[in-house]
Structure formats: structure tokens, C-alpha cells
C-alpha positions as CSV (number, residue, x, y, z in Angstrom):
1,X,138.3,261.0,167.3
2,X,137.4,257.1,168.3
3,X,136.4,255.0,165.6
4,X,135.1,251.4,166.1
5,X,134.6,249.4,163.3
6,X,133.1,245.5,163.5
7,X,133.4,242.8,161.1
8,X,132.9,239.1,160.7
9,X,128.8,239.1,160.5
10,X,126.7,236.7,158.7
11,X,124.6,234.1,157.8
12,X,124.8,230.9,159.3
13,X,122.9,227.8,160.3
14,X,121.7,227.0,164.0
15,X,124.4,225.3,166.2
16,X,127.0,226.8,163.9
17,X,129.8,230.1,165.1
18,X,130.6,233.3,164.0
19,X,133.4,236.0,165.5
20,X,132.9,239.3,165.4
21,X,135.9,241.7,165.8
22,X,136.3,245.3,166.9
23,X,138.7,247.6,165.8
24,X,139.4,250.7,167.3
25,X,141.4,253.8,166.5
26,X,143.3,255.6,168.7
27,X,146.3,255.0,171.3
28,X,144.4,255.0,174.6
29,X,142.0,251.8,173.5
30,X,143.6,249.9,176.5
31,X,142.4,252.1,178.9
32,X,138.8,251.7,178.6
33,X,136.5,249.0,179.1
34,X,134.5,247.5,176.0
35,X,130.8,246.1,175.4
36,X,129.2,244.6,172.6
37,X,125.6,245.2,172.4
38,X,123.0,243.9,169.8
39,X,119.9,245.2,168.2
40,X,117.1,243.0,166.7
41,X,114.1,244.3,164.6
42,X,111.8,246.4,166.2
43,X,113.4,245.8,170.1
44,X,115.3,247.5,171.9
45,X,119.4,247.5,171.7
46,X,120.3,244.9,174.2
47,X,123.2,244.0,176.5
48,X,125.7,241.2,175.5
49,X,129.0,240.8,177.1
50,X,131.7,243.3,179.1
51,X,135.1,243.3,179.0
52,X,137.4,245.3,181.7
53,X,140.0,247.5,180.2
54,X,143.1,244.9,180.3
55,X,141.0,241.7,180.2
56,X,140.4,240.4,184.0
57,X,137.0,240.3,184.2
58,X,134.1,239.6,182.0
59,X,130.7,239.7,181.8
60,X,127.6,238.4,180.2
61,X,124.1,238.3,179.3
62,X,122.0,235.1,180.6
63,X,120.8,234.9,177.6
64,X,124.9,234.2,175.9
65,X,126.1,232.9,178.8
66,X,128.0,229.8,178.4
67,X,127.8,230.4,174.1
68,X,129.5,233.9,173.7
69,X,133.6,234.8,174.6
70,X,134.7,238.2,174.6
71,X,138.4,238.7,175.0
72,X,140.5,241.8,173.9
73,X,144.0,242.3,172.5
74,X,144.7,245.6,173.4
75,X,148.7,245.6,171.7
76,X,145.9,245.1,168.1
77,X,143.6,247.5,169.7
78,X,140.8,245.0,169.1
79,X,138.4,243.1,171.3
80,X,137.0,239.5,169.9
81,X,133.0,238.1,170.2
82,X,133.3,234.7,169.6
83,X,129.9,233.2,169.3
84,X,129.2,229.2,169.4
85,X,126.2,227.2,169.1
86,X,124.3,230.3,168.1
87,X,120.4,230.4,168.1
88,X,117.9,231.9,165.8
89,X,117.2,234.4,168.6
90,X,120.5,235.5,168.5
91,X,119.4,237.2,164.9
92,X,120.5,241.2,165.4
93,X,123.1,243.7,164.5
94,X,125.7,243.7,167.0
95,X,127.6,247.2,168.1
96,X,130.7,247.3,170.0
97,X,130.9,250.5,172.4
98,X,133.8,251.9,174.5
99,X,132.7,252.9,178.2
100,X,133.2,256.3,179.4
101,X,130.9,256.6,182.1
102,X,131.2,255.0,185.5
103,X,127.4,256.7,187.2
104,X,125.6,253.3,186.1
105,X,125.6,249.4,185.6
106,X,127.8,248.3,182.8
107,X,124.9,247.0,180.7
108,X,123.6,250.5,180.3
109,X,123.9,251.9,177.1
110,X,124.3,255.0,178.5
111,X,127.2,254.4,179.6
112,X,128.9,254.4,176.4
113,X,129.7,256.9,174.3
114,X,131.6,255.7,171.5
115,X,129.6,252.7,168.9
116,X,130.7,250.7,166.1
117,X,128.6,251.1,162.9
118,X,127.2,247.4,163.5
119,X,127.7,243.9,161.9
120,X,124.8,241.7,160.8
121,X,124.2,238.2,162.4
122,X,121.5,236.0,161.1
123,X,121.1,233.1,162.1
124,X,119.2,230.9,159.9
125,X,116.7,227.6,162.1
């Protein structure tokens, strides 16, 4: 059984940061690749950032791109979100998610099977 558990939402002012942490169970979590996704109210649960399974590549939404750092530590089994001069717009829940599937892009939530229960981000303007 995969559990992912996130932690280190909040409230904070405009400009400020926040990093949000994933934990996983389970001794094959350096295997996969990881994605953090968010979810505001009422739209739909978008793409954030990509990691690959040991860390070489990333990648990220335009609309984090240049704000948002994902990195991984796969000996903790735990992959990092660290957000900087964050936005009112970047108000949501944010899920992590291990991949599974490889038939799609990697901003498909459909390719994931496995999600975190979600952390809170607000952002206050």
C-alpha cells in the first residue's frame, strides 16, 4: 500500500514562501517519478511541477516557472515544493501523486495513480 502524505501548507502574505513536503511509504519510492498538482475552488486540479525518478530532470508549469523548486530525496523517501515569491493565484490545495503510467504527457492526471490527501496554500494579497 502507497501512502503520500504532504505537509508545510499555509497562510502567507504575497511575495512571501512556503515548502511543501511529501512523504511516502514504501521501499520502491525511488523508482517512480513524482508530481505535485493543485486544486483551487471550483477549477479543475492542475499541473505544477515533475520530477524524474532519481532527480535529473524537472519540469514545470509556466504559470510556477522560475518561483517553484521541486527536488526529491529518495534515501528520506520524500520529494520537496519549495515555493518563493508566491501569488494570490497560487491559492489551492496542492496533491503530490506518484506516476505509474507512461501512455500520456506527464501533466496528465491520469497518469498517476497514487495522491496525497492535500495541503492548504493561501496566499493572502
Amino acid at each position: 500500500q502507497v501512502q503520500l502524505v504532504e505537509s508545510g501548507g499555509g497562510l502567507v502574505q504575497a511575495g512571501g514562501s512556503l515548502r511543501l513536503s511529501c512523504a511516502a511509504s514504501g521501499r520502491t519510492f525511488g523508482n517512480y517519478p513524482m508530481g505535485w498538482f493543485r486544486q483551487a475552488p471550483g477549477k479543475e486540479r492542475e499541473f505544477v511541477a515533475y520530477i524524474s525518478w532519481n532527480g535529473g530532470s524537472t519540469y514545470y508549469a509556466d504559470s510556477v516557472k522560475g518561483r517553484f523548486t521541486l527536488s526529491r530525496d529518495n534515501a528520506k523517501n520524500t520529494v520537496y515544493l519549495q515555493m518563493n515569491s508566491l501569488k494570490p493565484e497560487d491559492t489551492a490545495v496542492y496533491y503530490c501523486a506518484r506516476r505509474t503510467g507512461y501512455s500520456g504527457a506527464y501533466y496528465y492526471t491520469t497518469e498517476y495513480r497514487y495522491w496525497g490527501q492535500g495541503t492548504q496554500v493561501t496566499v493572502s494579497s
